[in-house]
C-alpha positions in Angstrom: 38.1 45.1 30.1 39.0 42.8 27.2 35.9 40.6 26.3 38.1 37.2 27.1 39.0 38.5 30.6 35.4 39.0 31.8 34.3 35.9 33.9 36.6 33.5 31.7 34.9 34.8 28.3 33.1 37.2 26.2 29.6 38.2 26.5 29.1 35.4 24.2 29.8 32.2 26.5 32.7 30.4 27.3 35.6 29.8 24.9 37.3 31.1 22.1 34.0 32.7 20.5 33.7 35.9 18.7 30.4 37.9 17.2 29.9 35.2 14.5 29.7 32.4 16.5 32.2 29.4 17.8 34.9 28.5 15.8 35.3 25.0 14.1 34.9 21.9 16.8 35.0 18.3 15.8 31.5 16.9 15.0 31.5 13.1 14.7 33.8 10.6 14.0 37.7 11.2 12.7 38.0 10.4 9.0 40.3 7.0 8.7 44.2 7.4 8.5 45.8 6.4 5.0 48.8 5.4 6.1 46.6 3.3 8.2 45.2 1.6 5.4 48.1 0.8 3.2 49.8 -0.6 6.1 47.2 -3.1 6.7 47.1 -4.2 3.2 50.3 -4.7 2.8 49.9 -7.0 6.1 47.2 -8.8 4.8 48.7 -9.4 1.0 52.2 -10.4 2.9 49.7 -13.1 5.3 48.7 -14.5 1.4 51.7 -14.4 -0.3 54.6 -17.7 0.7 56.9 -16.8 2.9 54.9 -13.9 4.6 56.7 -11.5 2.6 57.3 -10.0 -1.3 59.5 -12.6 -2.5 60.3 -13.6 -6.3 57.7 -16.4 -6.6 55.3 -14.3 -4.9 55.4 -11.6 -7.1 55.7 -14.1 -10.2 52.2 -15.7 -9.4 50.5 -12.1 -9.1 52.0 -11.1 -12.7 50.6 -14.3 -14.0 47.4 -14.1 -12.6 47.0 -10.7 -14.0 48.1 -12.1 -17.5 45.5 -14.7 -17.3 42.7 -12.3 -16.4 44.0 -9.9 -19.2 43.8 -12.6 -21.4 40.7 -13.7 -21.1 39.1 -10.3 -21.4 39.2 -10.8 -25.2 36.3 -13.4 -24.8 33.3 -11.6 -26.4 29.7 -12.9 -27.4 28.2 -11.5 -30.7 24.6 -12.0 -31.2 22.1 -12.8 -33.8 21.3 -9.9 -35.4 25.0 -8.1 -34.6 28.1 -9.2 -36.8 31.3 -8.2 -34.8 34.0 -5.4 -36.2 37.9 -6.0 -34.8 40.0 -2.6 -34.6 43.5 -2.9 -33.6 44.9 0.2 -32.4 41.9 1.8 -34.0 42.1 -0.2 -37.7 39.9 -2.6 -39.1 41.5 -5.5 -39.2 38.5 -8.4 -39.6 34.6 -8.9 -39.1 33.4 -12.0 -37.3 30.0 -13.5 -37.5 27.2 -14.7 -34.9 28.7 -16.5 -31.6 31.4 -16.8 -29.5 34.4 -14.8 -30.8 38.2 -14.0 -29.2 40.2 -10.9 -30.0 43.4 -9.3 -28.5 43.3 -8.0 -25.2 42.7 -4.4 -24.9 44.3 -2.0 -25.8 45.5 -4.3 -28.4 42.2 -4.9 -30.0 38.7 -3.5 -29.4 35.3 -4.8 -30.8 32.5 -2.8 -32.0 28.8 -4.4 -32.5 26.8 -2.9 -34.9 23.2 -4.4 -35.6 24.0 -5.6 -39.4 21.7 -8.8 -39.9 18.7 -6.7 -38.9 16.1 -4.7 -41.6 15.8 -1.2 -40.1 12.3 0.9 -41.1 12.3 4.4 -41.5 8.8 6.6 -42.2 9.2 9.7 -43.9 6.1 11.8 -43.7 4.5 10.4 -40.5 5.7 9.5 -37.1 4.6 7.8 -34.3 3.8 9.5 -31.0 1.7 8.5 -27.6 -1.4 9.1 -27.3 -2.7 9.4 -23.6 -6.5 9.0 -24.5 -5.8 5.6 -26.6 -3.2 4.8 -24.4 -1.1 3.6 -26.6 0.9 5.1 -29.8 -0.9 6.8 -33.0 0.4 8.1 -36.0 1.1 11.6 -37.1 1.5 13.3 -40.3 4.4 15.7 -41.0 3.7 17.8 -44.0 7.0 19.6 -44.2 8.3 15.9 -44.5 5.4 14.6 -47.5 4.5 17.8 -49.4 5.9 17.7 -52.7 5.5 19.3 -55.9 4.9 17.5 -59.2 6.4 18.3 -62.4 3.0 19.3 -63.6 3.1 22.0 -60.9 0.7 20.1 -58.4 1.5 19.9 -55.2 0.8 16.3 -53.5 1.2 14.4 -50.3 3.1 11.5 -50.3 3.7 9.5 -47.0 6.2 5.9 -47.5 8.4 3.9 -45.5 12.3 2.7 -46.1 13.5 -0.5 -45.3 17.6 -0.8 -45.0 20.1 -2.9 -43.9 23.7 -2.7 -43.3 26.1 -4.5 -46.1 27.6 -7.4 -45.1 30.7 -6.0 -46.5 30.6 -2.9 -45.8 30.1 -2.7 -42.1 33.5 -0.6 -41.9 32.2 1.9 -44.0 29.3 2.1 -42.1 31.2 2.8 -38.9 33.7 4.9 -40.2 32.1 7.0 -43.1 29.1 8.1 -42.0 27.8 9.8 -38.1 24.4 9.8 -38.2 23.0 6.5 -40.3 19.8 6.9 -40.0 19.6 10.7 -40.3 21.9 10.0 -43.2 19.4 7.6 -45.4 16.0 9.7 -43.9 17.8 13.0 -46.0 18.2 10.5 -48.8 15.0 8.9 -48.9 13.4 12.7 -48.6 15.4 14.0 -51.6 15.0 10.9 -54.0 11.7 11.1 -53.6 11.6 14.8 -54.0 13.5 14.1 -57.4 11.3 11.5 -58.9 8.0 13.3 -58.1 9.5 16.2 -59.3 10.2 14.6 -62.7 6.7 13.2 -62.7 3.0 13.8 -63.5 0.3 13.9 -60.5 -2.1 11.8 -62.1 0.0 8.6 -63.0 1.5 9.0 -59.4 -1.8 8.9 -57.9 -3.2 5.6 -60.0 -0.6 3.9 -61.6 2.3 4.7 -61.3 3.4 3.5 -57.5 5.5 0.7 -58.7 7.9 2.5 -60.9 8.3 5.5 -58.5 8.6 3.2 -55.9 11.8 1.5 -57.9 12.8 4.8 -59.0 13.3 6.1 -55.6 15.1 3.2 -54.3 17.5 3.0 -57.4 18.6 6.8 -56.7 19.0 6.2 -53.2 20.8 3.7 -53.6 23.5 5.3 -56.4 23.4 8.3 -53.7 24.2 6.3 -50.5 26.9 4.5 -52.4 28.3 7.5 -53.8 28.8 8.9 -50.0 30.8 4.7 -49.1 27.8 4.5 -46.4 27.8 0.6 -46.4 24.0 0.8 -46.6 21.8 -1.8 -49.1 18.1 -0.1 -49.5 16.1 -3.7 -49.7 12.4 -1.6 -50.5 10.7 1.5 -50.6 6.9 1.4 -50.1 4.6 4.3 -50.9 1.6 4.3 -47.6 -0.7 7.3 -48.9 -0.6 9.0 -52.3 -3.5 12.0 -52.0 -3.7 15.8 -52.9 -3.6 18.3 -50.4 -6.3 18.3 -48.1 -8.0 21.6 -48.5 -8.8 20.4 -52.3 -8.9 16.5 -51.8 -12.7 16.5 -52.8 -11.9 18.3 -55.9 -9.1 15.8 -56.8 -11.7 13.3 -56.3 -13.9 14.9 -58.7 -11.8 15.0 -61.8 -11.1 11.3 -60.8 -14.5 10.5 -61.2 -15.4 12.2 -64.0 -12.1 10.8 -65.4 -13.2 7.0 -64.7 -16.6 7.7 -66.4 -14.8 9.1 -69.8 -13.0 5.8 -69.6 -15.6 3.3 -69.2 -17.8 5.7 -72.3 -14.8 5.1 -74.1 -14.2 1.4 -73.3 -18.1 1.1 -74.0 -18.1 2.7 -77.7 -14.5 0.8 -78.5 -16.4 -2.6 -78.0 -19.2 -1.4 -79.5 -17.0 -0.4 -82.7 -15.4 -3.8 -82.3 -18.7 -5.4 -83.1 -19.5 -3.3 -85.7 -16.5 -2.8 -87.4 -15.9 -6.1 -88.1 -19.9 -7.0 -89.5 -19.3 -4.4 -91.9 -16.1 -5.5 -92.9 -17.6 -9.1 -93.4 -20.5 -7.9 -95.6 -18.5 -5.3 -97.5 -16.4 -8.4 -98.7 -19.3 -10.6 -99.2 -20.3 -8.2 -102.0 -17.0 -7.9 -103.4 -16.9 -11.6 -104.1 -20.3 -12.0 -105.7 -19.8 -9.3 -107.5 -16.3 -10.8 -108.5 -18.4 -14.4 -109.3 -20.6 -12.5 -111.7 -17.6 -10.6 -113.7 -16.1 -13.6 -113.9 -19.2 -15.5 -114.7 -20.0 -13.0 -117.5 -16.6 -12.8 -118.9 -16.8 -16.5 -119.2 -20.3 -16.1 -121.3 -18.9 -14.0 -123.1 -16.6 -15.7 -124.3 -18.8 -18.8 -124.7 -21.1 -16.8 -126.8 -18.3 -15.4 -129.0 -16.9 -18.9 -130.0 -19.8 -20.6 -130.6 -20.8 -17.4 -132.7 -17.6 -18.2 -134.5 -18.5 -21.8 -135.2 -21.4 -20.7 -136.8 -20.0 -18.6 -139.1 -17.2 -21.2 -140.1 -20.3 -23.7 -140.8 -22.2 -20.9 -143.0 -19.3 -20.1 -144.9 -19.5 -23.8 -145.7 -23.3 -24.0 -146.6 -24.6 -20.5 -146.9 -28.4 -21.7 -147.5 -28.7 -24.5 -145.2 -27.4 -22.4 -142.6 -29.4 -19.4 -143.4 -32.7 -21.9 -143.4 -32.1 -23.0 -140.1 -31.2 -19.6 -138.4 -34.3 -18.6 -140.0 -36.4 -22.0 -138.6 -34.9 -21.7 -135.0 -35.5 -17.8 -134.9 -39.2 -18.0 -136.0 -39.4 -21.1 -133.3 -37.8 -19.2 -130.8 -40.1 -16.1 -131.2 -43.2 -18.0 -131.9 -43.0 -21.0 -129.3 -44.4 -18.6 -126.3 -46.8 -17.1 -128.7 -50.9 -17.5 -127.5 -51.5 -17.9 -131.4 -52.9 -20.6 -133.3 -51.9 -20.4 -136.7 -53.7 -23.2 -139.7 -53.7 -22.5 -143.0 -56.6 -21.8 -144.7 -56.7 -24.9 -146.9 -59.9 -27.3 -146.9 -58.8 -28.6 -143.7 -59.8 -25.6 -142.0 -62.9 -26.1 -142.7 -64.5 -27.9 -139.3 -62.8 -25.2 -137.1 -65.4 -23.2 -135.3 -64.7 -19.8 -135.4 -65.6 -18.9 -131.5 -64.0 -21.5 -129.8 -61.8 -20.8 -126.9 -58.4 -21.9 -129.0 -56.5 -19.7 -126.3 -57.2 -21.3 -123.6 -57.1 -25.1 -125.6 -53.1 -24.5 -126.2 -51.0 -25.0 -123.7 -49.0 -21.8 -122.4 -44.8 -22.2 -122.2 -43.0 -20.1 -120.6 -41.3 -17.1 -121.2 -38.3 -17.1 -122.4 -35.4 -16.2 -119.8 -33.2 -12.8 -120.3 -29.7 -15.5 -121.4 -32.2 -17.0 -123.9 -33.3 -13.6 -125.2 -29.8 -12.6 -125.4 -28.5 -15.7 -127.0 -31.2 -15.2 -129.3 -30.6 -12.2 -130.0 -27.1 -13.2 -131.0 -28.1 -15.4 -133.4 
């Protein structure tokens, strides 16, 4: 017998049912009608609009309420560190500032909000990262980021931070020109300092020399970022760590040590040739002038002697005896007057002189005649 003939059904109950199972029954309730639904809001706009029905005022006051609500979509706030960027139809057509600001309905005009009054940082080098234990955020070093090589061929590891800001007049170029900004100025920042440590020595870069790297790096970022229209102003770049690598950090440290001792030895034996130096200058001029005062005081003699030598000849020539007898008187008196002689004729006065009496020490001595006198002597 067929299965649906057998007591009303199949072996499988009542009803249309096969091996499978039932087929489909209604579960639940019936999903609503929409004819249903339009007809009851067109019943319930009708019940609001005059009339009860669609007529020509009724429809005006819906296409002017719809205009007013349009129209006051173009309301739009711009806050304090935002400046506000009108497109129409996708063209920059004006920037506003801070406030309350009105533009053109869409799809007229649309606004676009980017964060230009605010100083963005960027690290390169090191990033932050959450630490569980501290519970809080630490930061982390990133070596393929700060590992550079010198000119010198020394490798170093610098770690510094960017601060940027976006142009006040160029916040179109910044939306339009570049995608990523801040990927953007991080590859900047990374290859300017690249380039200026490249071109560099390690040891100014690790004592010295932060300052003018540090302006050096933000003047070639800055001609790079405005060569690309990126509407971005670099305001600083500050170097955080300066060191060698770490596996020979203490050998670094070293050479620095040994360096700063050469320096202060040298610094020592400069002021101590300072203090020197200018002593023997002193003296060695000292000794030039007296012996300057005595040329010049012997040249003077000299010439003192010679003239008055010459005035005596001009007075002999005049009286060759009279001159001759006193030459002669003031030689014998200039030779004899430190003489310890006594000298008496041998006339009948010489008579009451007893012959061992201490005559020597009777005169008085004078003193011996000086080396000008003697020479002035000799002259005559």
């Amino acid at each position: 017998m067929p299965w649906k003939n057998q007591g009303g059904g199949g072996p499988w109950g009542q009803g249309p049912k096969g091996p499978w199972g039932g087929g489909p029954q209604s579960v639940g309730p019936r999903p609503p009608d929409l004819e249903d639904l339009l007809r009851r809001g067109q019943d319930r706009l009708q019940q609001l609009l005059p009339g009860g029905h669609f007529s020509g005022m009724g429809v005006a006051l819906v296409l002017v309420g719809a205009l007013a609500i349009w129209g006051l979509s173009g309301f739009f706030r711009v806050q304090s560190e935002e400046l506000g960027v009108v497109l129409r139809f996708g063209k920059h057509v004006r920037t506003v500032q801070p406030g309350l600001n009105y533009h053109l309905p869409y799809p007229i005009e649309t606004v676009l909000l980017p964060k230009a009054l605010r100083v963005s940082t960027l690290s390169i080098g090191m990033s932050l990262i959450d630490d569980p234990a501290r519970r809080g955020r630490t930061m982390r070093d990133v070596p393929e980021e700060s590992l550079m090589l010198t000119g010198d061929e020394n490798i170093v590891d610098v770690d510094f931070t960017v601060l940027w800001r976006i142009k006040p007049d160029g916040v179109g170029n910044f939306l339009f020109n570049i995608q990523n900004p801040e990927g953007t100025v991080k590859a900047v920042a990374e290859s300017a300092m690249r380039e200026v440590i490249g071109r560099s020595q390690i040891q100014p870069i690790l004592t010295g020399a932060r300052n003018t790297t540090e302006q050096a790096v933000q003047e070639l970022m800055q001609k790079t970022l405005d060569q690309y229209g990126s509407g971005v102003q670099i305001t600083q770049v500050q170097m955080q760590k300066v060191d060698p690598p770490a596996q020979v950090i203490d050998a670094f440290r070293d050479v620095q040590a040994a360096r700063a001792d050469f320096e202060r030895l040298q610094n020592e034996a400069q002021t101590y040739a300072n203090r020197v130096i200018p002593d023997a200058r002193g003296r060695a001029a000292q000794i030039l002038q007296v012996a300057e005062g005595y040329r010049e005081q012997a040249i003077a003699e000299a010439k003192g002697q010679s003239s008055r030598f010459e005035k005596v000849f001009d007075e002999y020539k005049k009286a060759p005896d009279v001159t001759r007898q006193r030459l002669y008187l003031e030689t014998m008196e200039r030779i004899l007057g430190g003489s310890e002689k006594l000298v008496y004729d041998g006339g009948n006065s010489a008579q009451g002189v007893v012959p061992f009496l201490p005559l020597s020490e009777l005169t008085p001595r004078r003193p011996a005649p000086t080396a000008g006198q003697q020479q002035q002597g000799g002259t005559r």
